[in-house]
N, C-alpha and C positions, 0 to 999 in steps of 0.2 A: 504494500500500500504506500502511495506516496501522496505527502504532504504540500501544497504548495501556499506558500507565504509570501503574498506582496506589502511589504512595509513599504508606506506611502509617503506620511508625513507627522513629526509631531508638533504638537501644540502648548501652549504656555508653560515652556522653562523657565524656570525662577534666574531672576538676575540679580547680584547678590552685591551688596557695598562689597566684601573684599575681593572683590573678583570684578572689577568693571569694563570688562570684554564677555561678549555674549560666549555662547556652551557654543563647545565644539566636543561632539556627542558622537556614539555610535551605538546603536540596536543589537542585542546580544540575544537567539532565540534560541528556544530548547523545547521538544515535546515531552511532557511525562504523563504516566498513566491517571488516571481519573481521581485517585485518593493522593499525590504527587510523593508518593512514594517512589516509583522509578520510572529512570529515564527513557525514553524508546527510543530515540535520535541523540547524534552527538550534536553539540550545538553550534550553530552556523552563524554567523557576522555580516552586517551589512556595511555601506561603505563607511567614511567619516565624513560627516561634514563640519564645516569649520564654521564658526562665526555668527550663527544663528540660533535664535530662543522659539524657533517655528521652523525647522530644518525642513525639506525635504529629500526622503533618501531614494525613495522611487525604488527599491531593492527585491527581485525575486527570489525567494530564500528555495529550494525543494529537501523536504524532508523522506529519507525512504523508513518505513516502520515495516518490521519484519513480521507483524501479527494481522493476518489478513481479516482476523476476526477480531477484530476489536472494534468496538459500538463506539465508544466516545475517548475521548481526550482532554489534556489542560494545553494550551503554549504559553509558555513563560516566556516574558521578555523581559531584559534587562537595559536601562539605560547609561551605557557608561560615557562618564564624562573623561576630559583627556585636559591636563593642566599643560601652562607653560613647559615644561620640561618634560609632555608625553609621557605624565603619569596618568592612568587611569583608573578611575574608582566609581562605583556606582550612585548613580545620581537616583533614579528611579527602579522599581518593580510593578510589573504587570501582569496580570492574567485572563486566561481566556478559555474558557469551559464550550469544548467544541463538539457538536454529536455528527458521525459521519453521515447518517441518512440527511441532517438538513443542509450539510455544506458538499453534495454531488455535485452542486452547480458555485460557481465563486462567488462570493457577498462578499460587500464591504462590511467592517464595523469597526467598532469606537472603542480601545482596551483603556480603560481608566487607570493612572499611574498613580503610584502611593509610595511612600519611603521604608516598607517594610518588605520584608522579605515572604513571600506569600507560602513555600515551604517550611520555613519559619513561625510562619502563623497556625501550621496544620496540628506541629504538636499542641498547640494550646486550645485549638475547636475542632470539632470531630467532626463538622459539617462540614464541607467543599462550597457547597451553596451560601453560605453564611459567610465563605471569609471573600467570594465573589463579590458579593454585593456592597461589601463594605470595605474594597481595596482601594479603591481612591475616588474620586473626583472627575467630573466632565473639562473642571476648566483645564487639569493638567495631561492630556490624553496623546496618545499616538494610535491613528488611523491606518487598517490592512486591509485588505481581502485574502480570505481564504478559501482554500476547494481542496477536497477531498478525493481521492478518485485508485482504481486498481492499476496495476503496473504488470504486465507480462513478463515474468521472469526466465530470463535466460540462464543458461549453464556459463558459468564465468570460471574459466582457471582460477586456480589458487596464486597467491600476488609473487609466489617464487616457483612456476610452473611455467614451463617455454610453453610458447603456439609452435604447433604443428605448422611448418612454412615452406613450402616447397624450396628446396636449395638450386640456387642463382636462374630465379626465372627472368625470361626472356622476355626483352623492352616490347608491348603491343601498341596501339595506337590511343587505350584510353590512359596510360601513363604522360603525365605529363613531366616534361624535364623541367619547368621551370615555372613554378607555381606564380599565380600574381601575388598569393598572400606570405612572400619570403620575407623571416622575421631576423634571420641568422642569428637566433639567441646562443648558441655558439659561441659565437665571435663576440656578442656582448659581452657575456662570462668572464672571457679572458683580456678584453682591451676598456671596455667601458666600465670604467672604476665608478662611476658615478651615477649611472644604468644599475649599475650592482647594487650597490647600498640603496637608491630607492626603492630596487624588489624588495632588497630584506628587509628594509623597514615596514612595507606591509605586510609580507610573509610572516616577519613575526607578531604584529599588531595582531594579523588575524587569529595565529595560533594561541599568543597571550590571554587573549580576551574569551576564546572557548575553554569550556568545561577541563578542569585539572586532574577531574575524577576517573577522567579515562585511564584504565587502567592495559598493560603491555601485554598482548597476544602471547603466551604460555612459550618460553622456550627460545623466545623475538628477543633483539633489543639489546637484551643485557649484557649480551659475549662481547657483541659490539660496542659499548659504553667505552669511550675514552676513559684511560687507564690514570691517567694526572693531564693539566691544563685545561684550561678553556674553561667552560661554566661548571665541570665536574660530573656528576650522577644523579644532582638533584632535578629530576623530571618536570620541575616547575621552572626553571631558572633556563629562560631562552636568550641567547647573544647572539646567535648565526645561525644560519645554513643550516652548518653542520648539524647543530642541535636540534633543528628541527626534525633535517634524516633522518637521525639516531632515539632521539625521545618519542618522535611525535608520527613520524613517518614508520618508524621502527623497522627501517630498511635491511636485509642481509645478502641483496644481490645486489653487483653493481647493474645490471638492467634496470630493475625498480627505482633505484636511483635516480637513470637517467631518464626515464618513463615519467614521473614526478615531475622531478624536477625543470622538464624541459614542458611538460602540459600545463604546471603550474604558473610558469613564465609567460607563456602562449597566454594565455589567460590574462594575465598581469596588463601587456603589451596588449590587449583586446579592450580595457579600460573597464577589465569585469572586478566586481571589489571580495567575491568570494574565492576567496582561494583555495579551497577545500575540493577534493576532486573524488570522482565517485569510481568503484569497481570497471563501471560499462565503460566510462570516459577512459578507461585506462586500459582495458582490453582494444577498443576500438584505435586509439593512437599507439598501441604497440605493433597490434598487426600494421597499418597502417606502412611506419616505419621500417617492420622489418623486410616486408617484401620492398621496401628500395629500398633498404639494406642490401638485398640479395642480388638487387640490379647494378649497383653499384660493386658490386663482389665480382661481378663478370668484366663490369670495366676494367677493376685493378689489374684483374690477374691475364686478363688480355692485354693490358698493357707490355706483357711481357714477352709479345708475341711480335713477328716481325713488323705487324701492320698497328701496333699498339702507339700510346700516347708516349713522347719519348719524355716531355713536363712530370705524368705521374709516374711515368718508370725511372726517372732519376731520382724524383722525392723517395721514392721504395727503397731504390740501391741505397740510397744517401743513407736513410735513418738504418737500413741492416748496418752498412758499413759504421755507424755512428755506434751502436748498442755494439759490434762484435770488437772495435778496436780503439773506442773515447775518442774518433777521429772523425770533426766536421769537414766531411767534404765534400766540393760541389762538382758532381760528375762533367761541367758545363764549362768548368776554369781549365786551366791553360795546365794547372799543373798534376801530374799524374801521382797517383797513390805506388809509394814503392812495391816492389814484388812481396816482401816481408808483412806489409800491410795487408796487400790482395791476397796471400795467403793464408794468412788470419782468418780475413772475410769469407774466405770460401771453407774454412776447414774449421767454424764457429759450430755451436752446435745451440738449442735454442727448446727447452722442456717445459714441461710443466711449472717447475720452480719458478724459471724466468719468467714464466707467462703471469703467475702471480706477481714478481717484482715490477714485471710491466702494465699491470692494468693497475696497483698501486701508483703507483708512480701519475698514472693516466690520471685519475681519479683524484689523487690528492692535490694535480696541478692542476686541474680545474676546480676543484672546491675544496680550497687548502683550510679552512674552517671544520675540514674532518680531517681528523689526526690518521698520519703515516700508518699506525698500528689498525688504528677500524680500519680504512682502506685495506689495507691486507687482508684483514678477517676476511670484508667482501670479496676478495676475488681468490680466497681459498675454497669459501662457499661453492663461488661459478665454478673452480675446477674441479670439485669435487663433483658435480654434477655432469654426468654425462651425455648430458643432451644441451649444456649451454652455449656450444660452440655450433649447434645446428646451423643448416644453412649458410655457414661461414666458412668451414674449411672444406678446401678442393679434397673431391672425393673421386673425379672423375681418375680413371688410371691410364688414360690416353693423354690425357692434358698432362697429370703429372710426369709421363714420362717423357712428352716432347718440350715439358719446361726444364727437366734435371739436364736435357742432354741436348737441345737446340740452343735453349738461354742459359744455359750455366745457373738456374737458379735449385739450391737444393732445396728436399726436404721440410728441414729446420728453418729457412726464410720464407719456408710457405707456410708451415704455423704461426710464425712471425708477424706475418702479413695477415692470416687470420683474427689473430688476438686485435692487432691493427683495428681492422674492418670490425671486430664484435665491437668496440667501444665507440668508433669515430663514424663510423655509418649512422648508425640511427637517428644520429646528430645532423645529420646532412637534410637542407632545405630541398637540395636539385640534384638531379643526375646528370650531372654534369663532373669532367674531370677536373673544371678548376678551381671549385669550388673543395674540389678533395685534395689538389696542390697545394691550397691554402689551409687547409688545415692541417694536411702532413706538417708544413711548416712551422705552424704556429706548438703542435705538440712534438718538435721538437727537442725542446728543454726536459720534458716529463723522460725521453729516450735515453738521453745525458745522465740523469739525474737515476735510468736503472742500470746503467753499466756502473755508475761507483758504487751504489748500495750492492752490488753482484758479488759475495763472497761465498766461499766453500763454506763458511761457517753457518751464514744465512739461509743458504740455497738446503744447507741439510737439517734447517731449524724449519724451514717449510716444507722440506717433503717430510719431515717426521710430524706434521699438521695434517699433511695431505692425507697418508696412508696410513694413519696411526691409528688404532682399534684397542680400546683398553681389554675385552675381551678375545680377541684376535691376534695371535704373531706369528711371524711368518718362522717353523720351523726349519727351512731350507738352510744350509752353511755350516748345521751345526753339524759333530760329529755325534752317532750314537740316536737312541730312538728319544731321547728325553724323558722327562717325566710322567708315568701314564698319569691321565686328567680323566678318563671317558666312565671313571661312575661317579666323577662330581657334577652336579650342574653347574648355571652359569653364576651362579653367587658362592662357587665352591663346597655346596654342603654336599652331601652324600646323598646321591640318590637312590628317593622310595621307591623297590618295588612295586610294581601294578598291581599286585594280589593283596600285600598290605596296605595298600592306600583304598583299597577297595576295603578290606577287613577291616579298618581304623573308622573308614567313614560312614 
């Protein structure tokens, strides 16, 4: 069942001698069950406006409720106000005792606002109808319309679950290369310092100002928690980004990550004031992405090909050559890589470990507000997963072997280029190659920055992450049959016969 809430406008906020600038407000809504004992929806924000004691916010709130039988409801609404220094505190309480058969169709109405807290008032009267009618006052009121109505529900992956995506399909004529609506938030991330801070500062206003109470998905979240710096573990305490990924988002793929985060910005840049993104909106923009993902996975690796772009196949060699030897070079200059070098490059080798130190590395130079260590967790996750590189690495055995043995390109720089494409594609506006020139380029620094983190020490602290099983070790190497284990279970006690466990119980 979904909720829908248009907050309109409110009406006579108080203006107050020590504060002689009018409220700059924002509408904080929430649905709970009928007795306001529990919540059904998480609570959703409408925009701010500044400067007014009669705002209007014009705001479409949609609330999804997961009880399709439920008769009626309360919405609470909150008005918070926001000082000189974008603190906010609540100015107002409201409510509204809604029954689904009379709101099929949308009505406006008049939620009267009071200084109490109407949750607050519940422990003290047992009625609902009693603490309605004596919540506030006409003159101080904010105006909505609501509708009520059923929602078709679809089958939605779980938020760390790949789509099924056919690997590297072929450009047809409803693909378009070059969309009208190119926003290249990308490119803002990493050059528009000033772009950035304005996201964040709605991104977290909007997170701030919603419910605290939400509590972290069983098993989510916590592995990930920045270990020391930044705002620390306290779930309330938002400074960036990152915190929002981590607390609020409770991210542990890097796709989800970039799924969010890049919808949430679309949005931002759309001049939408909720931030808050639902399941379908996020199924719908990942598929979306990854099939020109996959369009773009054909250009790369055609590039490699006699008829290929020689622009993105120099970006390619360049960052392999960069990650296998800390050597910036531009296949394009005059001067040549020694044999010593090229032989390096060619006899590099490029695994799993790496591919974790490179999609950190990726991850944390684009949203350096998440610490080096979560970034890792993240993309131990995706390699632990074996279906996270779908659609991304060449599978075909004709291509790879007229790429190992036409182009000199092995193996290892075809994982390389994969990991590439799993992170930097999605992110891509157009199918086009220059648009992936330019980003080869600008990521760079994050390539640099995994060949010094690259040590034997590291490299065997992640694959003992990767492949480590508290209950599982690999007896291969050793001499001798080891310890017998097979009549203890897995918590090590002894196990019960089937005749006594049957006889006991």
């Amino acid at each position: 069942m979904q909720v829908e809430l248009h907050i309109l406008r409110g009406r006579g906020y108080p203006q107050l001698e020590e504060d002689p600038y009018p409220c700059t407000t924002q509408v904080v809504a929430s649905i709970f069950s009928s007795d306001l004992k529990t919540q059904l929806a998480d609570d959703q924000c409408s925009s701010i406006q500044r400067n007014s004691n009669a705002p209007f916010y014009n705001d479409e709130l949609k609330f999804m409720v997961s009880d399709d039988n439920l008769k009626d409801f309360v919405v609470l609404t909150k008005i918070m106000k926001f000082s000189q220094e974008d603190k906010s505190h609540v100015l107002f309480y409201g409510m509204l005792a809604v029954s689904c058969e009379k709101f099929r169709t949308k009505k406006e109405v008049i939620i009267p606002l009071c200084f109490e807290d109407p949750t607050a008032l519940v422990s003290r009267n047992s009625e609902v109808q009693r603490i309605q009618t004596n919540v506030g006052s006409q003159q101080t009121s904010l105006s909505v319309r609501v509708r009520v109505h059923q929602v078709v529900q679809t089958n939605i992956p779980g938020k760390s679950e790949e789509l099924d995506i056919e690997s590297f399909a072929t450009l047809c004529s409803s693909d378009i290369l070059v969309p009208n609506n190119c926003k290249f938030l990308w490119l803002r991330f990493l050059l528009d310092k000033k772009w950035k801070n304005l996201f964040q500062f709605h991104l977290l206003a909007t997170w701030r100002n919603c419910s605290t109470s939400k509590s972290l998905p069983e098993g989510k979240g916590k592995r990930n928690m920045p270990a020391h710096g930044g705002s620390g573990t306290d779930l309330n305490v938002l400074e960036s980004v990152g915190d929002v990924v981590i607390k609020k988002w409770c991210c542990t793929r890097i796709h989800t990550v970039l799924i969010k985060l890049s919808l949430t910005a679309e949005k931002y840049c759309c001049g939408e004031t909720n931030l808050i993104i639902s399941s379908e909106e996020e199924e719908r923009y990942w598929t979306e992405r990854k099939h020109r993902a996959s369009l773009l996975g054909s250009i790369w690796y055609d590039s490699f090909k006699s008829y290929g772009n020689e622009g993105l196949r120099d970006s390619l060699e360049s960052l392999w050559v960069l990650f296998a030897t800390n050597v910036d070079h531009d296949p394009n200059s005059q001067q040549s890589l020694s044999y010593e070098l090229r032989r390096k490059a060619r006899n590099a080798t490029f695994d799993e470990t790496d591919a974790v130190l490179l999609l950190s590395s990726l991850l944390h130079f684009m949203i350096p507000s998440i610490s080096y260590e979560s970034a890792q967790a993240f993309a131990i996750d995706d390699i632990r997963s074996r279906n996270a590189f779908r659609g991304f690495i060449l599978e075909d055995d004709a291509t790879l072997k007229m790429l190992e043995t036409e182009s000199k390109v092995s193996s290892h720089q075809i994982f390389f280029i994969a990991v590439l494409l799993f992170f930097i594609a999605p992110l891509m506006d157009t199918i086009t190659e220059t648009e992936s020139v330019k980003a080869l380029k600008l990521f760079k620094a994050a390539v640099a920055d995994t060949h010094k983190r690259s040590s034997e020490s590291i490299k065997e602290f992640i694959k003992r992450k990767v492949d480590h099983d508290i209950l599982h070790f690999k007896h291969h190497g050793y001499k001798g049959d080891g310890i017998p284990i097979e009549h203890l279970d897995n918590l090590g006690h002894r196990k019960v016969p089937l005749k006594s466990r049957r006889f006991n119980s």
